[in-house]
Residue, then its C-alpha position, 0 to 999 in steps of 0.5 A: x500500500x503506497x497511500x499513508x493510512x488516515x485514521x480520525x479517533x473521536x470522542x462523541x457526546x458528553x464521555x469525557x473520559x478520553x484516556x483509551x482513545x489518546x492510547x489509540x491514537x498514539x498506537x495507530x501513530x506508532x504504527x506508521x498511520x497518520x491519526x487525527x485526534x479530534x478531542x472531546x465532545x464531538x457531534x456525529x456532524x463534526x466526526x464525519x465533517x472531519x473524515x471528509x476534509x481529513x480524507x481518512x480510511x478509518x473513525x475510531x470512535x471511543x464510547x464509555x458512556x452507554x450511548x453507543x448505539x446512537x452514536x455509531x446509528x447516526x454516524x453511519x446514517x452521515x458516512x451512508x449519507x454523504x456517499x463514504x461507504x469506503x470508510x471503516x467506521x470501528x470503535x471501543x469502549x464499554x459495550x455490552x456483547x448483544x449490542x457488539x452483534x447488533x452495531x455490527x450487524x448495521x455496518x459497524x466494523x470491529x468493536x473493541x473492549x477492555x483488554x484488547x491489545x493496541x497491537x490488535x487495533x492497529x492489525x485490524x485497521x491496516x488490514x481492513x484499509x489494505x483489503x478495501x483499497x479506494x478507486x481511483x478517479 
């Protein structure tokens, strides 16, 4: 893969707790990714606004506050939306295994929780944007 991978890690809604997505984010960048953090408080909006100005492969978004289910609902309501069914939408936190298979089943990508490895992040991100390589305009 010539292309640098582009990844944005988000928080979204009011979790302030952003540790694990700095973590993320750090191994993504560790891993030769390029990653743009947007910090806390983020809107589904802004997340996807932000995927398209940044070009990115990937969202990583970290949710520890229950919300999980309407955050990743509507972010990939905006991705569908705005035509980016190229980019992974994948996350983490705290989230219950029935809701794992139900976010998964609406077209969420791998969902991380407590105990997996940054090794385990970056693999998956890399290889998913290596097997669905972007056309060519």
């Amino acid at each position: 893969m010539d292309e640098k991978v582009r990844v944005i890690v988000a928080k979204s809604g009011l979790d302030g707790h952003d540790r694990g997505a700095k973590i993320v984010a750090a191994a993504l960048r560790d891993a030769g990714m390029e990653v743009i953090y947007t910090g806390l408080r983020q809107t589904a909006e802004m997340i996807v606004e932000a995927a398209i100005q940044e070009d990115v492969h990937a969202i990583g978004i970290s949710v520890l506050s229950g919300a999980h289910n309407t955050i990743f609902k509507k972010i990939l309501a905006l991705l569908k939306e705005k035509e980016m069914d190229d980019v992974l939408l994948f996350g983490g936190g705290i989230i219950p295994e029935a809701d794992i298979a139900k976010l998964k089943e609406m077209g969420v990508g791998a969902l991380f929780t407590p105990g997996a490895t940054t090794g385990e992040i970056s693999t998956y991100v890399y290889d998913w944007v290596k097997q669905h390589p972007r056309e060519l305009i």
